[in-house]
Backbone of each chain as nested JSON, in Angstrom:
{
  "chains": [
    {"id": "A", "residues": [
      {"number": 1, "name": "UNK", "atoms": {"N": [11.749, 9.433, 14.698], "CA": [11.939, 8.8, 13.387], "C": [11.474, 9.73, 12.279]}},
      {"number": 2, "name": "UNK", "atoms": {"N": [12.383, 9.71, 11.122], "CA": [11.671, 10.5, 10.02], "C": [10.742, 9.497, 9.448]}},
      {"number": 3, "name": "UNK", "atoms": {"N": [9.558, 10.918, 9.012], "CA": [8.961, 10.903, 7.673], "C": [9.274, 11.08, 6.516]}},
      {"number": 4, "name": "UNK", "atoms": {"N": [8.801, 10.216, 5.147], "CA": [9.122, 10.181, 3.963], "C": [7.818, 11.033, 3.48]}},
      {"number": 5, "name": "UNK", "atoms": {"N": [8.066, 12.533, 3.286], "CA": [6.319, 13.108, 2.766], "C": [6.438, 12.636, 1.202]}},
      {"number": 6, "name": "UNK", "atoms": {"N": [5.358, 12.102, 0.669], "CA": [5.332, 11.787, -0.712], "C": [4.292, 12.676, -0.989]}},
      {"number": 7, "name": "UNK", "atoms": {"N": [4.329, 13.702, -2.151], "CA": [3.381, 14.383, -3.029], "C": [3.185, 13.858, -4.063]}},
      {"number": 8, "name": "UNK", "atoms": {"N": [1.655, 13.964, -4.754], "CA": [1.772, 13.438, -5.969], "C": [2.321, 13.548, -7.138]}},
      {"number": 9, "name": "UNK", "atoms": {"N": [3.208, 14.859, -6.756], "CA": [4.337, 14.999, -7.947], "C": [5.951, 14.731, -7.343]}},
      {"number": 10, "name": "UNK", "atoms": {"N": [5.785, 13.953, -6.454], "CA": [6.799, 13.169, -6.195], "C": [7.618, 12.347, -6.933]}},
      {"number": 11, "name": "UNK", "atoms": {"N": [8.876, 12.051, -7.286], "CA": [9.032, 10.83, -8.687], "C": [9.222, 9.512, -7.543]}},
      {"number": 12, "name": "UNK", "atoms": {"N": [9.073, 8.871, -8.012], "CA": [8.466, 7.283, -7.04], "C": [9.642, 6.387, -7.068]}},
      {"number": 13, "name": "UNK", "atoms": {"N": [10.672, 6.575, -8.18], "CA": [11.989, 6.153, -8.181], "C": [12.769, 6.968, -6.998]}},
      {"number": 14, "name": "UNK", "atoms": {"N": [13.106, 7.975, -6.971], "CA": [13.381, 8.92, -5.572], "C": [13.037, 8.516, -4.444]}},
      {"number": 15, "name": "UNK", "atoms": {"N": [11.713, 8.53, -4.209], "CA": [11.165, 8.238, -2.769], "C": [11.409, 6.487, -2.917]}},
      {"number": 16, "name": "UNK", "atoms": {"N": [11.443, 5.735, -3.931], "CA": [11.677, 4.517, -3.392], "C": [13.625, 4.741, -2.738]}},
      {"number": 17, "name": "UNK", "atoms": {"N": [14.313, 4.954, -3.532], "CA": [15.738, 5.063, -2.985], "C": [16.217, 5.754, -1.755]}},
      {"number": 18, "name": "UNK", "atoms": {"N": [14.99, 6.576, -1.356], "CA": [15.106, 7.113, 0.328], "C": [14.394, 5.705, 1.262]}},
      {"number": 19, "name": "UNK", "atoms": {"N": [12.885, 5.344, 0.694], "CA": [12.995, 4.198, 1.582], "C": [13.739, 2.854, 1.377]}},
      {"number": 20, "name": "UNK", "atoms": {"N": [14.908, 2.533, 0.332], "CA": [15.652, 1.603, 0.989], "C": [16.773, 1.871, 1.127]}},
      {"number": 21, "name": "UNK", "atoms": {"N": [17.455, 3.49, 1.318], "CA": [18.682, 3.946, 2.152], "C": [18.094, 3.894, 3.659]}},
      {"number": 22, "name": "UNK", "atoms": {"N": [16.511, 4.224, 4.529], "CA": [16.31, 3.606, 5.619], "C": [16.242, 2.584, 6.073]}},
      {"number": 23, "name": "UNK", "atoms": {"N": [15.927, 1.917, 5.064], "CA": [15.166, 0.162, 5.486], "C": [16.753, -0.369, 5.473]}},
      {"number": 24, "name": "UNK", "atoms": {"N": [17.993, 0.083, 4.895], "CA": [18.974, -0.518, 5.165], "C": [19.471, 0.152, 6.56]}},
      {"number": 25, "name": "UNK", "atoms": {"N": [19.331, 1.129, 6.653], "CA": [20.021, 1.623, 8.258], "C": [19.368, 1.247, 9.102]}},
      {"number": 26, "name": "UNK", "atoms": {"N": [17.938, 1.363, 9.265], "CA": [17.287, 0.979, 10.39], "C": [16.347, -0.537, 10.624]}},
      {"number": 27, "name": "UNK", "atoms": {"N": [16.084, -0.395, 9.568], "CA": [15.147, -1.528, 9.367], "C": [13.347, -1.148, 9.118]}},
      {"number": 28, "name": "UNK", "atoms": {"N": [13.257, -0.11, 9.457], "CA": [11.78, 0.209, 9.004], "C": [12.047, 1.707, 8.709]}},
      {"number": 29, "name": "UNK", "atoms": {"N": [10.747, 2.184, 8.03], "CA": [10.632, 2.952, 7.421], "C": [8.853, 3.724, 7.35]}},
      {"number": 30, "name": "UNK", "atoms": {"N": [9.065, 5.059, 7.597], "CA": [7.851, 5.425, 7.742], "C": [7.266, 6.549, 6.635]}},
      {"number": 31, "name": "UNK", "atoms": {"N": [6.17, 6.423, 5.455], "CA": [5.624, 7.023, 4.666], "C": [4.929, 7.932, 4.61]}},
      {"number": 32, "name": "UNK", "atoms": {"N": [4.396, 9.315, 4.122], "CA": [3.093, 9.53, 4.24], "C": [2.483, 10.288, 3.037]}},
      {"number": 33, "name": "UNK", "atoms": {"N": [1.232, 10.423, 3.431], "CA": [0.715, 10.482, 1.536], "C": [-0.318, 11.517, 2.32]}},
      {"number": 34, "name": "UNK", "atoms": {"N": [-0.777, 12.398, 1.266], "CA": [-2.35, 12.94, 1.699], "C": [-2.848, 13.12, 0.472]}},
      {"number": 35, "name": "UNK", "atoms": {"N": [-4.198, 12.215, -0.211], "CA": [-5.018, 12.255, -1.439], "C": [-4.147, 11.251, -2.758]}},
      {"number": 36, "name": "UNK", "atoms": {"N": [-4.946, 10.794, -3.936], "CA": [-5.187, 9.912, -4.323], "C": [-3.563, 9.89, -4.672]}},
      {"number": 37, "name": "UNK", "atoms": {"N": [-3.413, 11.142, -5.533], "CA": [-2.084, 11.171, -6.392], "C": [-0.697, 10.534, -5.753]}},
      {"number": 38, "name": "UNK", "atoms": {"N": [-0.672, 11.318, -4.861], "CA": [0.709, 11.07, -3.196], "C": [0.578, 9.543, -3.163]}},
      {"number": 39, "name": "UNK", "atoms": {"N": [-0.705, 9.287, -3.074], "CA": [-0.678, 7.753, -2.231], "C": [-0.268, 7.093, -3.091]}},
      {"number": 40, "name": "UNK", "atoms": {"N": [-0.702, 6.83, -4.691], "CA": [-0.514, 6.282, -5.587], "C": [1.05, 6.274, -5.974]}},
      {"number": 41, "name": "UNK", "atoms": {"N": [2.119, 7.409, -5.749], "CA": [3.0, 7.247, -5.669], "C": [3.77, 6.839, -4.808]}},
      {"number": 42, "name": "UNK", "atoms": {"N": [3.156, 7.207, -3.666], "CA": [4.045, 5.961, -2.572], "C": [3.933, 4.549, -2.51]}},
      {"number": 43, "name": "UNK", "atoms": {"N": [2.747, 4.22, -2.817], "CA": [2.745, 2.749, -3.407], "C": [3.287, 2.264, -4.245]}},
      {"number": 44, "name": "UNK", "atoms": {"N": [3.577, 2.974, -5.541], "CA": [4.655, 3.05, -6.621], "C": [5.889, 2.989, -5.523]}},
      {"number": 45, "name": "UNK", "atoms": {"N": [6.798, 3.299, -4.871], "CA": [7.798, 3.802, -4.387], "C": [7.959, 2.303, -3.647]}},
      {"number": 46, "name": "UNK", "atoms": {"N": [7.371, 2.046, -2.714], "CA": [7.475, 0.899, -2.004], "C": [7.955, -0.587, -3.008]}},
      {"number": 47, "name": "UNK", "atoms": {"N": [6.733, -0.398, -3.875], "CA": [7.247, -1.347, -5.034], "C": [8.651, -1.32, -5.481]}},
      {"number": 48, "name": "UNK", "atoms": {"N": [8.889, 0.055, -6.006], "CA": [10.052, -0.149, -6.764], "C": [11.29, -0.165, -5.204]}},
      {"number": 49, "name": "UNK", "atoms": {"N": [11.063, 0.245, -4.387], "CA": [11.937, 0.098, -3.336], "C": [12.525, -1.597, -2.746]}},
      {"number": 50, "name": "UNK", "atoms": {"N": [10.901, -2.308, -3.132], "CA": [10.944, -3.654, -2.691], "C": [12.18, -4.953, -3.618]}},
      {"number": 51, "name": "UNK", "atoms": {"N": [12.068, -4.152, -5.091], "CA": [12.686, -4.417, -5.744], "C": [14.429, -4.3, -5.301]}},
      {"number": 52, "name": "UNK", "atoms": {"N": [14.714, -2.782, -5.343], "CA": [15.871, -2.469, -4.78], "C": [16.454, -3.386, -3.629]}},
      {"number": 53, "name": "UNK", "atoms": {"N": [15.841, -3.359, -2.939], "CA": [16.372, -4.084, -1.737], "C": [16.326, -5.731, -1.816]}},
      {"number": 54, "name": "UNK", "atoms": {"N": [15.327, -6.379, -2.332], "CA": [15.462, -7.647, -3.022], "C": [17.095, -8.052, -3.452]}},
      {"number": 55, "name": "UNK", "atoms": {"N": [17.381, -7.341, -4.312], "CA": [19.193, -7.609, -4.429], "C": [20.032, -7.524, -3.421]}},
      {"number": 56, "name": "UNK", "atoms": {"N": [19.617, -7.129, -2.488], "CA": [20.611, -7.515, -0.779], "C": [19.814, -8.396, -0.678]}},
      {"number": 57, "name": "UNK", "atoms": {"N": [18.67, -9.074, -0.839], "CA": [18.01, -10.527, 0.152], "C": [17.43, -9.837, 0.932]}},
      {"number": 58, "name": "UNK", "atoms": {"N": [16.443, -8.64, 0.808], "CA": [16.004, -7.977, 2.094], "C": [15.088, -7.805, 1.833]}},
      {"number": 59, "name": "UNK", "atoms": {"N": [14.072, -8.443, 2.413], "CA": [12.259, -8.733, 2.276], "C": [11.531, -7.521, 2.865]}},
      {"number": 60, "name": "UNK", "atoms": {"N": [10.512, -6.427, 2.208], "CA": [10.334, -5.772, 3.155], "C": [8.38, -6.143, 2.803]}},
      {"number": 61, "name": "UNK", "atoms": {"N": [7.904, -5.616, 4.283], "CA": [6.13, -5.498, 4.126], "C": [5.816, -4.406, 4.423]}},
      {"number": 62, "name": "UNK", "atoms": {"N": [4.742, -3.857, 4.22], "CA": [4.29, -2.662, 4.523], "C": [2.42, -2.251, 5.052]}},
      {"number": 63, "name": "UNK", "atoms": {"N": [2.393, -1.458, 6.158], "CA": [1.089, -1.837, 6.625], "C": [0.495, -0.348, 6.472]}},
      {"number": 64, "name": "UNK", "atoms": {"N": [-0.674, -0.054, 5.551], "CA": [-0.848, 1.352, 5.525], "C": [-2.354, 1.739, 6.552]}},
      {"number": 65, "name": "UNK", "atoms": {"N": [-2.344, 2.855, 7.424], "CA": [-3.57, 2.972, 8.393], "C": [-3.362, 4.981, 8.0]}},
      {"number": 66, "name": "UNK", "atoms": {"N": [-4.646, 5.253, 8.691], "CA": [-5.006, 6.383, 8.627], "C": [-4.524, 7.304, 10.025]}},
      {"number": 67, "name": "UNK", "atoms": {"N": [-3.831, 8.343, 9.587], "CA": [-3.434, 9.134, 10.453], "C": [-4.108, 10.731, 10.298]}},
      {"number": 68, "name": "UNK", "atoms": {"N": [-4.579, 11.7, 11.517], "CA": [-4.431, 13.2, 11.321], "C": [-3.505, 13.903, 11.328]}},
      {"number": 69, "name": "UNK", "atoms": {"N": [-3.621, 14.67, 9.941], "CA": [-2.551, 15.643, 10.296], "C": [-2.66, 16.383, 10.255]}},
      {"number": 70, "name": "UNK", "atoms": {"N": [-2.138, 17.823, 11.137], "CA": [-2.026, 19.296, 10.887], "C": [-1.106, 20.085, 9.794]}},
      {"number": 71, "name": "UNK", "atoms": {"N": [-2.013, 20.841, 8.737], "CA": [-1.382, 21.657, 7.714], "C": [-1.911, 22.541, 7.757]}},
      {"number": 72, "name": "UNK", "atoms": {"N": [-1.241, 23.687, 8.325], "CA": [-1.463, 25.282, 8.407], "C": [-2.516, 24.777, 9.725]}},
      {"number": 73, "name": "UNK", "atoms": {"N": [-3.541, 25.584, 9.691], "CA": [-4.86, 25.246, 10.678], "C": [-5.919, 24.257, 10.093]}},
      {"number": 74, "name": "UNK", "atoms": {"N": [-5.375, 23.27, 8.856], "CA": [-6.375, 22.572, 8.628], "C": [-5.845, 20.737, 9.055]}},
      {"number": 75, "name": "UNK", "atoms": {"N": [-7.157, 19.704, 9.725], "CA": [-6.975, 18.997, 9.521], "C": [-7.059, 17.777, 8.238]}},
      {"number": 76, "name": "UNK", "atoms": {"N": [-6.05, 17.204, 7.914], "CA": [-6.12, 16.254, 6.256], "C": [-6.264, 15.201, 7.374]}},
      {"number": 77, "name": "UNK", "atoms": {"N": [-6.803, 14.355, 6.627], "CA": [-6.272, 12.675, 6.851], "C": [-5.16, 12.343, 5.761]}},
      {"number": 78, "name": "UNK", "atoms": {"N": [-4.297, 11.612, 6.189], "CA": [-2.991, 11.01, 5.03], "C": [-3.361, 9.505, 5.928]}},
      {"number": 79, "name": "UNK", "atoms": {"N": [-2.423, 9.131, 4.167], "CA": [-2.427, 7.343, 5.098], "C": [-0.659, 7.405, 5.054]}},
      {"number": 80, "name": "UNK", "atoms": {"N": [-0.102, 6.799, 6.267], "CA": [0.855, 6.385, 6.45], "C": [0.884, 4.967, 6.674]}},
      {"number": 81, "name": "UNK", "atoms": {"N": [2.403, 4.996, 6.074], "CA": [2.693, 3.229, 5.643], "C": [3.981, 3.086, 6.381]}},
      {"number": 82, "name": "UNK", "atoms": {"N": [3.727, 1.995, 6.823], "CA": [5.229, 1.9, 7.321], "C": [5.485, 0.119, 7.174]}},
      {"number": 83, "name": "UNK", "atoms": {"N": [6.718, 0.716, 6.743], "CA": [7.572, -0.223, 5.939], "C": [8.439, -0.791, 7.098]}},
      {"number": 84, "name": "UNK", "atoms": {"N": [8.388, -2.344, 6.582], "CA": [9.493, -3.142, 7.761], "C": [9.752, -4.475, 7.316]}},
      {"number": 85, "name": "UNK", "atoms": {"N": [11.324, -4.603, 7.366], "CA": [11.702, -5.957, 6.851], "C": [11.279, -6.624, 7.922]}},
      {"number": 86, "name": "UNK", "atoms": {"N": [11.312, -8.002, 7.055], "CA": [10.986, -9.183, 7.314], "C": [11.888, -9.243, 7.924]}}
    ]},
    {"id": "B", "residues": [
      {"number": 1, "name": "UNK", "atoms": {"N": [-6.581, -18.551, -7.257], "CA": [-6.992, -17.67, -5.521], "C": [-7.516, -16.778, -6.69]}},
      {"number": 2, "name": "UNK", "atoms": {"N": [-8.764, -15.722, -6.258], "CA": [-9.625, -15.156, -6.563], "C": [-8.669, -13.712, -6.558]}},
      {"number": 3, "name": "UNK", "atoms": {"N": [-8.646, -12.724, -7.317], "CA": [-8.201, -11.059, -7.369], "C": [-9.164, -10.63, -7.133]}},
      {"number": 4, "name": "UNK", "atoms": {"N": [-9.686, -9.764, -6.134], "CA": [-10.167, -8.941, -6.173], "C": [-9.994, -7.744, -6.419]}},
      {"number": 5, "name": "UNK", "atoms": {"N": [-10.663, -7.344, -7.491], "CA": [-10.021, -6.052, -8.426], "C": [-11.121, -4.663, -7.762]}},
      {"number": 6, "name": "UNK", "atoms": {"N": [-9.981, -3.737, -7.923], "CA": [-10.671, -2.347, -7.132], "C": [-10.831, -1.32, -8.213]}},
      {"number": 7, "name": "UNK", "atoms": {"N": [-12.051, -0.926, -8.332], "CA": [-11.299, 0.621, -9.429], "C": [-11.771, 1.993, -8.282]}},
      {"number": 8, "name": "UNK", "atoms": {"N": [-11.694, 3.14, -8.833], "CA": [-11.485, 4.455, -8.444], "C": [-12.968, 4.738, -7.401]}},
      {"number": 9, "name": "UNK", "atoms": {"N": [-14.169, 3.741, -8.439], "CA": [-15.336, 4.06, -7.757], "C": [-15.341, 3.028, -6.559]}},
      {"number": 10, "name": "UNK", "atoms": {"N": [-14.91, 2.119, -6.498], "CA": [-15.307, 1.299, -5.401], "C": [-15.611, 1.581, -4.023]}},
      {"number": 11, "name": "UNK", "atoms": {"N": [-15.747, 1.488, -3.257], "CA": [-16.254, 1.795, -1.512], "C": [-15.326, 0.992, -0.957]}},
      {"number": 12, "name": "UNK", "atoms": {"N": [-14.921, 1.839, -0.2], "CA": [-13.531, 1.12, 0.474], "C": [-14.16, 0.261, 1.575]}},
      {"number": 13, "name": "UNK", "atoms": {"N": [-14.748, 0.993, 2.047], "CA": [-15.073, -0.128, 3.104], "C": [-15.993, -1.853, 2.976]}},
      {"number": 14, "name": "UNK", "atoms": {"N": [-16.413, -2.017, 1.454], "CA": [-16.67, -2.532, 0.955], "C": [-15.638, -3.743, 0.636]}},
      {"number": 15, "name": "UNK", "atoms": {"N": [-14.693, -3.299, -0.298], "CA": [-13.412, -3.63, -0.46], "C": [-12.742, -4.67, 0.644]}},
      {"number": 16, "name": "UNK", "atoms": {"N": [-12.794, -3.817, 2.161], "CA": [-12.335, -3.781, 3.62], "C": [-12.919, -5.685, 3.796]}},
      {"number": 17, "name": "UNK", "atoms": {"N": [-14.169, -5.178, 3.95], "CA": [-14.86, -6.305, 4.329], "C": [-14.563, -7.871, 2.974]}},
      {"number": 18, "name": "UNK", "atoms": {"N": [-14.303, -7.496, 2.137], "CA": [-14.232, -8.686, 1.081], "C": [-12.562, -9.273, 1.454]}},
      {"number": 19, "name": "UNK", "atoms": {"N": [-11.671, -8.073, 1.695], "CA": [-10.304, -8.759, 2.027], "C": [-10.372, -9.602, 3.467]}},
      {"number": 20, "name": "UNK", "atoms": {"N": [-11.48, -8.641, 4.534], "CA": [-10.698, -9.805, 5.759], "C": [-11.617, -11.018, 5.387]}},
      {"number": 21, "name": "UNK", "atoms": {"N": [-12.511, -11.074, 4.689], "CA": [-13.138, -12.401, 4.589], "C": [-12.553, -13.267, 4.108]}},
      {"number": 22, "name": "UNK", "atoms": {"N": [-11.785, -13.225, 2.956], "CA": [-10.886, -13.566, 2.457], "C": [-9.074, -14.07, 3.072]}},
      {"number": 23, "name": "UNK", "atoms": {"N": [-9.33, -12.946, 4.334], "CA": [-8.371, -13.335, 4.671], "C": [-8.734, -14.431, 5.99]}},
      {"number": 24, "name": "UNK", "atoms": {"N": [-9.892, -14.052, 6.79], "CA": [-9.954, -14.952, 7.784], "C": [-10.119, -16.73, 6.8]}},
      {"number": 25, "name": "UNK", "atoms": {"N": [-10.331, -16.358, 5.977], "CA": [-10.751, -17.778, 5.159], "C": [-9.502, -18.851, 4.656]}},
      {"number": 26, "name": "UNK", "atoms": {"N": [-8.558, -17.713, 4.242], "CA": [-7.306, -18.719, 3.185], "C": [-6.047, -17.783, 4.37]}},
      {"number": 27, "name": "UNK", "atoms": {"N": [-6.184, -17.26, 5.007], "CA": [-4.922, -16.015, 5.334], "C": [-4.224, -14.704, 4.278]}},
      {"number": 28, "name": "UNK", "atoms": {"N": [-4.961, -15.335, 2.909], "CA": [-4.299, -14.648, 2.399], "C": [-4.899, -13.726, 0.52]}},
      {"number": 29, "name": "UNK", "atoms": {"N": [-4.923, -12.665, 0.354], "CA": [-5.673, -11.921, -0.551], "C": [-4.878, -11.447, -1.057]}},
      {"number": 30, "name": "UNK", "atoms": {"N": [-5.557, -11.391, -2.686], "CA": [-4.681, -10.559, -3.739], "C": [-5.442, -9.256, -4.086]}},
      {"number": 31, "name": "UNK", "atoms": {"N": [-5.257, -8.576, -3.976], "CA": [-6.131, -7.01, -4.462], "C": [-5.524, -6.489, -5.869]}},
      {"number": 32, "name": "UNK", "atoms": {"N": [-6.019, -5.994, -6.603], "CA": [-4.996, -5.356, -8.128], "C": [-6.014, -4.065, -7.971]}},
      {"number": 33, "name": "UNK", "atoms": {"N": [-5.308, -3.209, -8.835], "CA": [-5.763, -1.846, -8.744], "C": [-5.245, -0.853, -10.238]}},
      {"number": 34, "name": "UNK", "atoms": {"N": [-5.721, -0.417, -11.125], "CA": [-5.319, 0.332, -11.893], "C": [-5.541, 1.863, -12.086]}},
      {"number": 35, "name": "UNK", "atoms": {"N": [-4.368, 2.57, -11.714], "CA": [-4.758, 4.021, -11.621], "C": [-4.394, 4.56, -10.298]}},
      {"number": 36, "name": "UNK", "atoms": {"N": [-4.09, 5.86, -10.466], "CA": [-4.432, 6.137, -9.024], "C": [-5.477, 6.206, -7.892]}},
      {"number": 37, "name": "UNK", "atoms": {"N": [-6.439, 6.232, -8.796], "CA": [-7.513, 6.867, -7.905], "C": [-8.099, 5.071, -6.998]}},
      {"number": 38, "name": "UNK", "atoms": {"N": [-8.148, 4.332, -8.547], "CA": [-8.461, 2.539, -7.926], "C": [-7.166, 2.44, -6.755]}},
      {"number": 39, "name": "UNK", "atoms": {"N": [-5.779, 3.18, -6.85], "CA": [-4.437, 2.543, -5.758], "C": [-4.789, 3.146, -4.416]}},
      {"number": 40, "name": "UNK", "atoms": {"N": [-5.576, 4.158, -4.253], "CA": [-6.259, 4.828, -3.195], "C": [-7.231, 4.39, -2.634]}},
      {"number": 41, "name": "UNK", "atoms": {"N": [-7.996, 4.053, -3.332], "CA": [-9.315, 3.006, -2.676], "C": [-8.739, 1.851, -2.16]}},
      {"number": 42, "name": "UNK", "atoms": {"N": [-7.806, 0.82, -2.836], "CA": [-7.31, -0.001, -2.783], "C": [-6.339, -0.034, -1.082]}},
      {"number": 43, "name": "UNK", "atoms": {"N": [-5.626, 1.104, -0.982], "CA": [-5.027, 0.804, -0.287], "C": [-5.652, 1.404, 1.279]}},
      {"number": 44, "name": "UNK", "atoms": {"N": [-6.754, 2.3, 0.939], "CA": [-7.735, 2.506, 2.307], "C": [-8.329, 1.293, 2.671]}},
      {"number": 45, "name": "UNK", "atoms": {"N": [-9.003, 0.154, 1.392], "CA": [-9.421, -0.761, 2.028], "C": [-8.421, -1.844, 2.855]}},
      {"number": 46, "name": "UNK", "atoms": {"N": [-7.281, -1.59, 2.976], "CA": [-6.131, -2.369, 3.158], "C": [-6.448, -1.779, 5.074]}},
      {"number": 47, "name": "UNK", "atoms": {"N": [-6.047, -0.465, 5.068], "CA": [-6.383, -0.012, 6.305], "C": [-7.195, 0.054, 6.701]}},
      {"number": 48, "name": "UNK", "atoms": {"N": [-8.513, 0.298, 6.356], "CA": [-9.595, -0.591, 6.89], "C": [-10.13, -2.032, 7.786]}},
      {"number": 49, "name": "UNK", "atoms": {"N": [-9.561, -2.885, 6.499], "CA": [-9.52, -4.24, 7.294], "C": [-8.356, -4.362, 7.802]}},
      {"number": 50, "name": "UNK", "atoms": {"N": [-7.69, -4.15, 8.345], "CA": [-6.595, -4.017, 8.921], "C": [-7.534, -4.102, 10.553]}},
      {"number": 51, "name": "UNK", "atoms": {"N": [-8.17, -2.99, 10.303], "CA": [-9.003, -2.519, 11.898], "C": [-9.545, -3.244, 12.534]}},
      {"number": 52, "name": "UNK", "atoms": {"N": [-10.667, -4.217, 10.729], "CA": [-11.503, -5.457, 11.023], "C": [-10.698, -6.294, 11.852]}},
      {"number": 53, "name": "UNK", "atoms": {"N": [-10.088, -6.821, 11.557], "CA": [-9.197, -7.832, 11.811], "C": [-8.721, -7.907, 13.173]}},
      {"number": 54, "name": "UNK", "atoms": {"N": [-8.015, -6.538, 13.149], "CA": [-7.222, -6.508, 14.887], "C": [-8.637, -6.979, 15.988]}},
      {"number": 55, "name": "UNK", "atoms": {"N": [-9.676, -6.468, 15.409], "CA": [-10.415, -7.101, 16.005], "C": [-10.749, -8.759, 17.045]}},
      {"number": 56, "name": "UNK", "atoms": {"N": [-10.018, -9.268, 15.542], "CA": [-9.976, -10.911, 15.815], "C": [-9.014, -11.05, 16.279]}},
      {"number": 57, "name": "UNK", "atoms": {"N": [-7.588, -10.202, 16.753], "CA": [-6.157, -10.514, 17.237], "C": [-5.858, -11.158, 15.782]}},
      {"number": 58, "name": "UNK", "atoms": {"N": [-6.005, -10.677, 14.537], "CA": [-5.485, -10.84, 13.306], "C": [-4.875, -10.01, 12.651]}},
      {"number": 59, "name": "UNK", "atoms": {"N": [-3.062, -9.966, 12.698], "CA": [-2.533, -8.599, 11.762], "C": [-1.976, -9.317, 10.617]}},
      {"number": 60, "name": "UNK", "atoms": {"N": [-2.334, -8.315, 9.629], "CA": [-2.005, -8.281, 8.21], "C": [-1.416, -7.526, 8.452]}},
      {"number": 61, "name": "UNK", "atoms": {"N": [-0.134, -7.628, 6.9], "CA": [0.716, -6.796, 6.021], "C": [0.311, -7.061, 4.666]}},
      {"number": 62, "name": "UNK", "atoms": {"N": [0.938, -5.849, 3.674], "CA": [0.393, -6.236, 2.505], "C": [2.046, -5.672, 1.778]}},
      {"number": 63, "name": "UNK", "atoms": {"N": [1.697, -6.078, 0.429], "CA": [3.325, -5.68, -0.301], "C": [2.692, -5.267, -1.852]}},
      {"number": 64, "name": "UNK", "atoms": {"N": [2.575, -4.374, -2.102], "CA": [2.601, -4.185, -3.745], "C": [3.493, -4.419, -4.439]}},
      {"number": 65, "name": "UNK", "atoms": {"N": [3.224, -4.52, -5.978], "CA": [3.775, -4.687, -6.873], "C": [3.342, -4.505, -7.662]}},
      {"number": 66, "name": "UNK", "atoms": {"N": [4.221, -4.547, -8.962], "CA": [3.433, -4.148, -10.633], "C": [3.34, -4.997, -11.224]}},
      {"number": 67, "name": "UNK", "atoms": {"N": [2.527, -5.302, -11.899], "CA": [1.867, -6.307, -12.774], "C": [1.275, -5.455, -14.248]}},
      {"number": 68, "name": "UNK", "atoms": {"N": [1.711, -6.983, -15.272], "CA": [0.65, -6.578, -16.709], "C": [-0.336, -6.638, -16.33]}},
      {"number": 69, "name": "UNK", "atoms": {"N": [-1.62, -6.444, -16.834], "CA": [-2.448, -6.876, -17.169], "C": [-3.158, -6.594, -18.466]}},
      {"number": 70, "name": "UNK", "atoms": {"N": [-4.13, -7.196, -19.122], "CA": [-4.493, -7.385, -20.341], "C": [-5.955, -6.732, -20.444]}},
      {"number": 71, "name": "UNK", "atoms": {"N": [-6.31, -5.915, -20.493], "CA": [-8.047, -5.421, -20.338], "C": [-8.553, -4.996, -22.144]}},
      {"number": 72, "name": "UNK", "atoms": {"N": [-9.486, -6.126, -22.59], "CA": [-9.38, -5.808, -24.238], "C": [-8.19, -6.378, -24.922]}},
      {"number": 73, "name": "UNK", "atoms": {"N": [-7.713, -5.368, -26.062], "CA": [-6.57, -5.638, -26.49], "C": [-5.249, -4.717, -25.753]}},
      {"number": 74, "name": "UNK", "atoms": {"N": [-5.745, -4.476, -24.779], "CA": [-4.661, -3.059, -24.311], "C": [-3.694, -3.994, -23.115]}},
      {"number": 75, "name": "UNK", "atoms": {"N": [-2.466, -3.251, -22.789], "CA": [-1.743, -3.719, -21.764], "C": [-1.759, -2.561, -20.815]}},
      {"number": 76, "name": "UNK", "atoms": {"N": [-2.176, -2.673, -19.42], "CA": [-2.082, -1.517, -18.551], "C": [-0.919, -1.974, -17.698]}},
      {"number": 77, "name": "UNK", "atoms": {"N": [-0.907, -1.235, -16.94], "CA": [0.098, -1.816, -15.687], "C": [-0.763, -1.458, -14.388]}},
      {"number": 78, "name": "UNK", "atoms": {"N": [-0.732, -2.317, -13.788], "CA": [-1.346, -2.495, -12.554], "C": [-0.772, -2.761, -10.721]}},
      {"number": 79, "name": "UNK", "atoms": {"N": [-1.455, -2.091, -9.811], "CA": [-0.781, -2.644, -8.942], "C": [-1.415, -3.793, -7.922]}},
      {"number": 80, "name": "UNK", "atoms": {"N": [-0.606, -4.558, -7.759], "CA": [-1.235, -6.066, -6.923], "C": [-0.533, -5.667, -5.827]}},
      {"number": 81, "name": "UNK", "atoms": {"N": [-1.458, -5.893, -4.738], "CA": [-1.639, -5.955, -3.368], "C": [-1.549, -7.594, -2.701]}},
      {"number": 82, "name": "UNK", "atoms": {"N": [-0.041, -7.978, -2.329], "CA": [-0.827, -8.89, -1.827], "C": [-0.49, -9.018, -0.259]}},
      {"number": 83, "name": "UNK", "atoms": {"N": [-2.131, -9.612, 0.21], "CA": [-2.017, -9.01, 1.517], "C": [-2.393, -10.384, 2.801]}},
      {"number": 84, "name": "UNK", "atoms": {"N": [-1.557, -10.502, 3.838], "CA": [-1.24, -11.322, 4.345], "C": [-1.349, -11.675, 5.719]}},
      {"number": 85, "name": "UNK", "atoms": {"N": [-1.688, -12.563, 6.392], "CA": [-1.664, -12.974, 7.851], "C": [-0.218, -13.194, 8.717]}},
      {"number": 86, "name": "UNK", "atoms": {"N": [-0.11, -12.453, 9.424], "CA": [1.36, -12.61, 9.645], "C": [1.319, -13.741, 10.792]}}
    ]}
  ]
}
């Protein structure tokens, strides 16, 4: 499954219209953020995504937990969210 | 129903513990958050109690959104968390 990487200079209108071109193909959808900015825009994104998809009747929730990840040789923590209609 | 409001300084795990109480209590919590740095705290404490919880065989989802809010005479925009017993 893809990842949606969100940076904090991500635009949050964008990343919302990638997660509800997935949430319509598949039905869930998987996020990830690393530090305040990223996250803050993927939360932005989900919102405005929730919206989007609202006009099909398509309820989505989203559950965010802490994942490691490898960048270059360093470990980050990011939180990934993953998104899934109702 | 009570908001529990997060800002940038808060302790997430703090946060953690006020939502599942909240949630083992009613099923269900509103979190608001302004900023990025409060949407980061905000949404670690989400994954946090998330952990609490599975504990109890209790999963939450949560769904943001944007909201006014009124602080003074100013209008910010805010994000509400609301977060749920499935």
């Amino acid at each position: 499954m893809e990842i949606l990487k969100v940076s904090a200079k991500s635009r949050s209108t964008a990343v919302a219209g990638a997660i509800a071109g997935v949430i319509r193909e598949s039905g869930r959808a998987e996020v990830q953020a690393i530090g305040a900015g990223a996250v803050n825009q993927a939360v932005k994104a989900v919102a405005i995504a929730r919206g989007y998809l609202a006009e099909d009747g398509i309820v989505i929730v989203c559950m965010p937990s802490f994942v490691e990840v490898s960048i270059g040789d360093q470990e980050r923590t990011a939180i990934k969210f993953v998104v899934e209609k109702v």
